[in-house]
TIMI-2910 file (N, C-alpha, C, CB; in pm, 1 decimal, decimal comma, always signed):
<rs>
+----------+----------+----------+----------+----------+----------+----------+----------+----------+----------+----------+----------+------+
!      n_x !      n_y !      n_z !     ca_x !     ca_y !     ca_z !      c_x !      c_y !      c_z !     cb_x !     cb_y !     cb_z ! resn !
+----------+----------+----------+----------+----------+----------+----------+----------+----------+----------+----------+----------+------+
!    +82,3 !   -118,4 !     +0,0 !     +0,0 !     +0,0 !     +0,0 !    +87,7 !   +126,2 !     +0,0 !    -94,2 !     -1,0 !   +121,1 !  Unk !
!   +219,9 !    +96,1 !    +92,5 !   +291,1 !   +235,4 !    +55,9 !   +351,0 !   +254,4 !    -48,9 !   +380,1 !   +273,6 !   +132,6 !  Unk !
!   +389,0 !   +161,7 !   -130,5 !   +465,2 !   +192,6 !   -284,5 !   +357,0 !   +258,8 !   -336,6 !   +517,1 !    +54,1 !   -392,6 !  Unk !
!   +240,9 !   +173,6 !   -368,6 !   +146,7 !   +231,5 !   -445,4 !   +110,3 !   +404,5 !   -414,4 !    +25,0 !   +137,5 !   -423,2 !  Unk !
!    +60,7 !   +393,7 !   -254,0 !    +75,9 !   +564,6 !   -261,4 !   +204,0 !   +667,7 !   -324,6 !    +73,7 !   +606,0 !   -112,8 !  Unk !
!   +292,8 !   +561,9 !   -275,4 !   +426,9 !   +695,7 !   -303,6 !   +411,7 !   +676,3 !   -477,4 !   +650,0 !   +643,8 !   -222,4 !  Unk !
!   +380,2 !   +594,1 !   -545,3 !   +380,6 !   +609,4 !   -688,0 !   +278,8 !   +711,7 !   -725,1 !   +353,9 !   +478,0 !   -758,4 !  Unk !
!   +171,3 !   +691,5 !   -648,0 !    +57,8 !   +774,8 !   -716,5 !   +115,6 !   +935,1 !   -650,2 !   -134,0 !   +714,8 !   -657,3 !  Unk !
!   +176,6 !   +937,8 !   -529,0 !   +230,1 !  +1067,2 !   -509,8 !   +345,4 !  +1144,8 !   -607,9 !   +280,9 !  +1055,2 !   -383,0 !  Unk !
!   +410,3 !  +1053,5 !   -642,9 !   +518,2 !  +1091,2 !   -748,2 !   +461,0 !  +1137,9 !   -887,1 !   +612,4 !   +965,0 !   -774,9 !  Unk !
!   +328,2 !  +1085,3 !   -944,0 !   +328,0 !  +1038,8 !  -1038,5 !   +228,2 !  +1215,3 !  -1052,8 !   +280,8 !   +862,0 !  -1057,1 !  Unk !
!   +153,8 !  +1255,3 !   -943,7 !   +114,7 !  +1341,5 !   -900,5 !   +129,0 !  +1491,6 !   -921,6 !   +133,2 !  +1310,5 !   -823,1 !  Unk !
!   +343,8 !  +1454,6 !   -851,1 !   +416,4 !  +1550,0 !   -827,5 !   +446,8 !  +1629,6 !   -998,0 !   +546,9 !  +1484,9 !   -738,6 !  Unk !
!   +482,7 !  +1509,8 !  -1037,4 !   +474,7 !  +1541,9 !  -1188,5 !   +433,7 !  +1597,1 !  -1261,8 !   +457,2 !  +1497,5 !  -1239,8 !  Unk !
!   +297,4 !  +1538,3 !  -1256,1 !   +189,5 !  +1616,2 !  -1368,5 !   +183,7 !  +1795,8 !  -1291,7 !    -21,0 !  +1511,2 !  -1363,6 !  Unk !
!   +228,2 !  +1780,0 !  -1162,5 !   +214,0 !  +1933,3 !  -1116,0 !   +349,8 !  +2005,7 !  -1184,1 !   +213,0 !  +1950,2 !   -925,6 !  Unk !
!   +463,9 !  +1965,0 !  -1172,8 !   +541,1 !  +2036,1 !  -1262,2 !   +525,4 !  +2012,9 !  -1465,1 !   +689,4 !  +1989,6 !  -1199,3 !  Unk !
!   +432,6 !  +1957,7 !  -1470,3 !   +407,0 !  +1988,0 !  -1627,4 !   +311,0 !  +2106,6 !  -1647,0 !   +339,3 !  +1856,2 !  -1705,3 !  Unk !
!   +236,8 !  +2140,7 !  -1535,3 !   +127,3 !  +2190,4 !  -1546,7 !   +169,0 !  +2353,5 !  -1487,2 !    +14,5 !  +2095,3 !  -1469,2 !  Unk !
!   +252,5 !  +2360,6 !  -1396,1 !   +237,4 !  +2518,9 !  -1331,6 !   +456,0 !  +2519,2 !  -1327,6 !   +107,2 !  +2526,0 !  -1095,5 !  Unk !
!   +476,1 !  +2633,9 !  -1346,9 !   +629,3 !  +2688,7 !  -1335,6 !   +721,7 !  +2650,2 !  -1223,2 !   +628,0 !  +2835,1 !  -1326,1 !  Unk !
!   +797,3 !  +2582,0 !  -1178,7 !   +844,9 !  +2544,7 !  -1057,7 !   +856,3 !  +2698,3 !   -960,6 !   +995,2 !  +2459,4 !  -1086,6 !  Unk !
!   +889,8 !  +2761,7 !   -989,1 !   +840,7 !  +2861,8 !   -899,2 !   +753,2 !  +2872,7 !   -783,0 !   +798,2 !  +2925,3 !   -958,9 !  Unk !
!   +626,2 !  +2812,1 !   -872,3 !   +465,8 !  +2839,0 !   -818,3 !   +461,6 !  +2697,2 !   -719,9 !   +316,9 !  +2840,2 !   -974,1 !  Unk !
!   +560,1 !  +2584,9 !   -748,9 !   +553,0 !  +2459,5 !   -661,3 !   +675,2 !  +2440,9 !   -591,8 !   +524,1 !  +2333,0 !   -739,3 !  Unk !
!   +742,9 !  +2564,6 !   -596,7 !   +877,0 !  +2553,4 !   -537,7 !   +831,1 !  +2566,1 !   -355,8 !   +994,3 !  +2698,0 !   -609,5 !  Unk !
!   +736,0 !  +2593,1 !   -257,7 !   +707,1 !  +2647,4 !   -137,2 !   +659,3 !  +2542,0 !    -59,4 !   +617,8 !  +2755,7 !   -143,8 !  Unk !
!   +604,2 !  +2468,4 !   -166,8 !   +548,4 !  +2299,9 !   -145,4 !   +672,6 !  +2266,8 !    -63,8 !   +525,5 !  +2179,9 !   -310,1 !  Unk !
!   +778,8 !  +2242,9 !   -174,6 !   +879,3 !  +2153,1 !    -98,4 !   +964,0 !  +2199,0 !    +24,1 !   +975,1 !  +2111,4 !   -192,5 !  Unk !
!   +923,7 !  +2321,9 !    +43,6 !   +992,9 !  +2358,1 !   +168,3 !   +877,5 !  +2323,6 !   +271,7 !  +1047,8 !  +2523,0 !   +172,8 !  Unk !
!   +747,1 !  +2311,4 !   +267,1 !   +632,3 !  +2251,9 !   +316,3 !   +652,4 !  +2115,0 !   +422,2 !   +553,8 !  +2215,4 !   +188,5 !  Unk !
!   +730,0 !  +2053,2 !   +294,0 !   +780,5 !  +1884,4 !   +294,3 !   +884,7 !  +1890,5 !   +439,5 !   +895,6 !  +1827,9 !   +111,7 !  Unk !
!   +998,1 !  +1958,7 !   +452,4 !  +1088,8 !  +2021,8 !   +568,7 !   +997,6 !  +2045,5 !   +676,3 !  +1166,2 !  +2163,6 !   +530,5 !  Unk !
!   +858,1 !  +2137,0 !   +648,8 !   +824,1 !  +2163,6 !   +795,0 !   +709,3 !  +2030,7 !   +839,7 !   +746,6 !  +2339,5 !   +809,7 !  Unk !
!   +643,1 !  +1990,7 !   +793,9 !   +600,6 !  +1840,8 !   +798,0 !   +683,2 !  +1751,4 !   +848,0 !   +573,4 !  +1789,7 !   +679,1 !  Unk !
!   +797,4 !  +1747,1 !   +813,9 !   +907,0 !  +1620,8 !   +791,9 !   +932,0 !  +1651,4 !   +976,6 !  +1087,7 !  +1653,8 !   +641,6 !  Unk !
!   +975,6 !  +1791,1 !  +1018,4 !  +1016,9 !  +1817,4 !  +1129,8 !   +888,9 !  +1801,5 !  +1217,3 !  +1085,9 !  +1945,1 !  +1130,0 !  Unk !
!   +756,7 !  +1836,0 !  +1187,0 !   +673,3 !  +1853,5 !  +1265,6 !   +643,4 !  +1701,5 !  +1323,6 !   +566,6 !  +1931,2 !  +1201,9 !  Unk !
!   +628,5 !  +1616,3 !  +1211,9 !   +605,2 !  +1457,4 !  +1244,4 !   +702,2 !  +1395,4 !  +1310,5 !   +589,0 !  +1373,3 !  +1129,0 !  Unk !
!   +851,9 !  +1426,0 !  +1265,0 !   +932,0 !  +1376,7 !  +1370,4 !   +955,0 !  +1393,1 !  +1488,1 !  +1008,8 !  +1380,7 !  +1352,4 !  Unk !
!   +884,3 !  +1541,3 !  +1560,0 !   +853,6 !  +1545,1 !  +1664,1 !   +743,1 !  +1491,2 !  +1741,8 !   +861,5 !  +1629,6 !  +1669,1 !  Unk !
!   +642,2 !  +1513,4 !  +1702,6 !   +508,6 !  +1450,1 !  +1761,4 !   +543,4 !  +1282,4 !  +1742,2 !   +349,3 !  +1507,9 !  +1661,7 !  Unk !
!   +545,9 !  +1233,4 !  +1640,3 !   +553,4 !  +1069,8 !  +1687,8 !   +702,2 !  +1020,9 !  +1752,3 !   +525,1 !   +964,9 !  +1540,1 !  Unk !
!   +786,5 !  +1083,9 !  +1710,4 !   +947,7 !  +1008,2 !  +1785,0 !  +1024,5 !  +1121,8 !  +1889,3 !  +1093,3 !   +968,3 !  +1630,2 !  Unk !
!   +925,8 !  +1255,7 !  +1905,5 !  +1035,3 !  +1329,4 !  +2034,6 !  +1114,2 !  +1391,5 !  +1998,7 !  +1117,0 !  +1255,4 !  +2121,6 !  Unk !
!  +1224,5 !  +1342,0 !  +1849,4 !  +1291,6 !  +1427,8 !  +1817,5 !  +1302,5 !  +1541,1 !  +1724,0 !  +1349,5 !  +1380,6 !  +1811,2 !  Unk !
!  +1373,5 !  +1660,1 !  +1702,1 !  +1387,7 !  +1766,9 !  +1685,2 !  +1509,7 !  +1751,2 !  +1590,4 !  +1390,4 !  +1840,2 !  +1804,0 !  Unk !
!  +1559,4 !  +1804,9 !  +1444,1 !  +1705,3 !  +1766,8 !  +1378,4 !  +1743,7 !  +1884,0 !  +1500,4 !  +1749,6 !  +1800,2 !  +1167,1 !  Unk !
!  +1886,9 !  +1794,7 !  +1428,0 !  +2030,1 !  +1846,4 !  +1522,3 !  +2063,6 !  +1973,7 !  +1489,5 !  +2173,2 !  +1761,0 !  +1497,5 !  Unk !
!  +2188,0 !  +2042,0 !  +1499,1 !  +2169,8 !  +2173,7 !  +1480,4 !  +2187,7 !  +2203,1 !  +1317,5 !  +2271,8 !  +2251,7 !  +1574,7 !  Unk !
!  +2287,9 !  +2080,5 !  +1298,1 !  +2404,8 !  +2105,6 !  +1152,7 !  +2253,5 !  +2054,2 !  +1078,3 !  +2607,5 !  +1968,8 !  +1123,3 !  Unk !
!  +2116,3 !  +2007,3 !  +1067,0 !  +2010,8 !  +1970,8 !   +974,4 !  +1966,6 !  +2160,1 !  +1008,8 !  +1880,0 !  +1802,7 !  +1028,9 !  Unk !
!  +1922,6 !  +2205,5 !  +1125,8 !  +1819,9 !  +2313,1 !  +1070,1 !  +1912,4 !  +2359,2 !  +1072,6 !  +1695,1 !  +2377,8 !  +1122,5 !  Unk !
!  +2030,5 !  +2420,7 !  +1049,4 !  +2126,4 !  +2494,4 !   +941,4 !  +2141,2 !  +2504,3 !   +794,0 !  +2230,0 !  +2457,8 !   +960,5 !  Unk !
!  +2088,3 !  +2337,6 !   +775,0 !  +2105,1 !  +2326,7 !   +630,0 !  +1977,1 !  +2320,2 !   +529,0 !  +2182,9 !  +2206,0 !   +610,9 !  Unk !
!  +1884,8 !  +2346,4 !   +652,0 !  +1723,2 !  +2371,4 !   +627,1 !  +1722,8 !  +2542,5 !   +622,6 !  +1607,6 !  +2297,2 !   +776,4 !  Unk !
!  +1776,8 !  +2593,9 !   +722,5 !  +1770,4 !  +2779,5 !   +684,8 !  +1862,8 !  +2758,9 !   +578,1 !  +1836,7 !  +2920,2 !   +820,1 !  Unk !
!  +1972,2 !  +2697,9 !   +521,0 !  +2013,1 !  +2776,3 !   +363,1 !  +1960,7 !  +2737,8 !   +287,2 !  +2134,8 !  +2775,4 !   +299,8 !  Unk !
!  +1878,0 !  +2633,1 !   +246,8 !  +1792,5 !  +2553,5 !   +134,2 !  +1702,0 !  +2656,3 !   +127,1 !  +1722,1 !  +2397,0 !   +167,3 !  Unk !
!  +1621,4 !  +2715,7 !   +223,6 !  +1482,6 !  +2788,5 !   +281,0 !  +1510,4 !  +2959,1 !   +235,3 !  +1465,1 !  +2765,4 !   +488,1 !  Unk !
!  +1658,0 !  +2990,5 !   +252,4 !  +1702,6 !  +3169,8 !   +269,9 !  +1750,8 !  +3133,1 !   +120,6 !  +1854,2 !  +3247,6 !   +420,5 !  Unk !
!  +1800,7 !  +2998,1 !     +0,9 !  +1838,9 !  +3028,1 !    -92,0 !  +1725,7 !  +3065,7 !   -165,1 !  +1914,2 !  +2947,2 !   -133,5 !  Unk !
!  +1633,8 !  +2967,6 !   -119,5 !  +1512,3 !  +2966,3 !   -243,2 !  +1456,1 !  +3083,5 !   -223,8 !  +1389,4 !  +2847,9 !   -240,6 !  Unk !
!  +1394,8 !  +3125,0 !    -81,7 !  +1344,0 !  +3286,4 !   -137,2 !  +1410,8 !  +3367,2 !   -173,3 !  +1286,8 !  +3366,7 !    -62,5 !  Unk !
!  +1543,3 !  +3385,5 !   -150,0 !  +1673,0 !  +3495,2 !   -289,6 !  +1647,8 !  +3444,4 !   -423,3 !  +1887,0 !  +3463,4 !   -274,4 !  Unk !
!  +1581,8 !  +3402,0 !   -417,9 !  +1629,3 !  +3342,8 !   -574,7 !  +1482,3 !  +3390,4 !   -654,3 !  +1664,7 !  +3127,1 !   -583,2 !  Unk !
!  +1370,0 !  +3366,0 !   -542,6 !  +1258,2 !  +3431,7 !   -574,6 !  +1195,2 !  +3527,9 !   -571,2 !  +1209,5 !  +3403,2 !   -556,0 !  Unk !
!  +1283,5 !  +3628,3 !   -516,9 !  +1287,1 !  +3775,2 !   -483,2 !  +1365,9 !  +3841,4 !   -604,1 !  +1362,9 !  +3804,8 !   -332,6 !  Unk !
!  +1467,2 !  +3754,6 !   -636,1 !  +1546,5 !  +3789,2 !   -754,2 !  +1463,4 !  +3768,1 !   -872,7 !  +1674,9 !  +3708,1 !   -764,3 !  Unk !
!  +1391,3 !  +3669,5 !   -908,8 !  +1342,8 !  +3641,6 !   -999,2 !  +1245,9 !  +3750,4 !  -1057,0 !  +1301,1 !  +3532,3 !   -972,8 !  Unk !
!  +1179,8 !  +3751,0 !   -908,2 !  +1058,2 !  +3857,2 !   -926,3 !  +1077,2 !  +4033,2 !   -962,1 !   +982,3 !  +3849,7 !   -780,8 !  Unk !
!  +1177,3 !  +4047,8 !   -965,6 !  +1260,3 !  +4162,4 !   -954,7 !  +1327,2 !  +4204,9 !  -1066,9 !  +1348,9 !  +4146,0 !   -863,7 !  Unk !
!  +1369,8 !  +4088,7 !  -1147,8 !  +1435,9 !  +4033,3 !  -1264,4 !  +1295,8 !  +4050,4 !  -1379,4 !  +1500,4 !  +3853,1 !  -1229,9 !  Unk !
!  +1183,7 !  +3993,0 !  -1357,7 !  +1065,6 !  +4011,4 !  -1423,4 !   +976,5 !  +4140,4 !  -1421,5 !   +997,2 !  +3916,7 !  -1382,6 !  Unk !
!   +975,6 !  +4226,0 !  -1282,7 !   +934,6 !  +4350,9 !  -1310,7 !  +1012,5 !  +4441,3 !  -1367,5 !   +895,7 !  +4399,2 !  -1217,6 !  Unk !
!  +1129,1 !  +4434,7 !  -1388,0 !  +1251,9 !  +4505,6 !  -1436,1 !  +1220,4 !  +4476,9 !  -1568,8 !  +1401,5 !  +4457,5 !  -1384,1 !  Unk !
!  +1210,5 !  +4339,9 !  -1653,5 !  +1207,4 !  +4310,4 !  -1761,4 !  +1317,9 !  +4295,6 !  -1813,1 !  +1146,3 !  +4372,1 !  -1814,1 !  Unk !
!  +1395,9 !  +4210,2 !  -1742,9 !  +1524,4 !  +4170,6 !  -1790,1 !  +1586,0 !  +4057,5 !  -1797,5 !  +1593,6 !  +4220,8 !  -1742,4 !  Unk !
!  +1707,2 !  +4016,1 !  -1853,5 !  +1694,9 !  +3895,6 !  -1841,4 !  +1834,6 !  +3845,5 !  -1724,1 !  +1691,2 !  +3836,0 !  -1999,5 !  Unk !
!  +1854,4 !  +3931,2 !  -1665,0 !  +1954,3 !  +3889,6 !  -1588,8 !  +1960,2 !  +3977,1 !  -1472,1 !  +2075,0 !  +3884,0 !  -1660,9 !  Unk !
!  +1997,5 !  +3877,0 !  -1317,4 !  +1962,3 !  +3977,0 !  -1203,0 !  +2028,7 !  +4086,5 !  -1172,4 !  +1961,5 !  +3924,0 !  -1093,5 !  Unk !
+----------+----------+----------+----------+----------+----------+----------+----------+----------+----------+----------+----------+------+
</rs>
């Protein structure tokens, strides 16, 4: 039963990046991080270590630079930041 979900989740994930700009599904996956942390607390107690939410704030502080840039890059009308 879990392959099958994770297939139909994958298969899912997909058709969402055929369909909308990764941009627009890029917030999802930082979603996935706060889920991932929230569940590992409530069912097992633990919390990542320090060196994980370190490497969760630069994944998290790259992607919105990048989408601040982007957006900035597009009201400008240009093609480079």
């Amino acid at each position: 039963m879990l392959g099958l979900l994770a297939g139909i989740a994958h298969w899912l994930r997909i058709a969402a990046f055929m369909l909308a700009p990764a941009s627009l599904l890029t917030p999802f996956s930082y979603l996935q991080m706060v889920r991932a942390t929230l569940l590992g607390y409530l069912v097992f107690g633990q919390l990542p270590d320090r060196r994980s939410g370190v490497g969760m704030v630069i994944i998290v502080a790259s992607g919105v630079l990048l989408a601040v840039l982007e957006r900035r890059r597009a009201r400008m009308g240009r093609n480079f930041p």
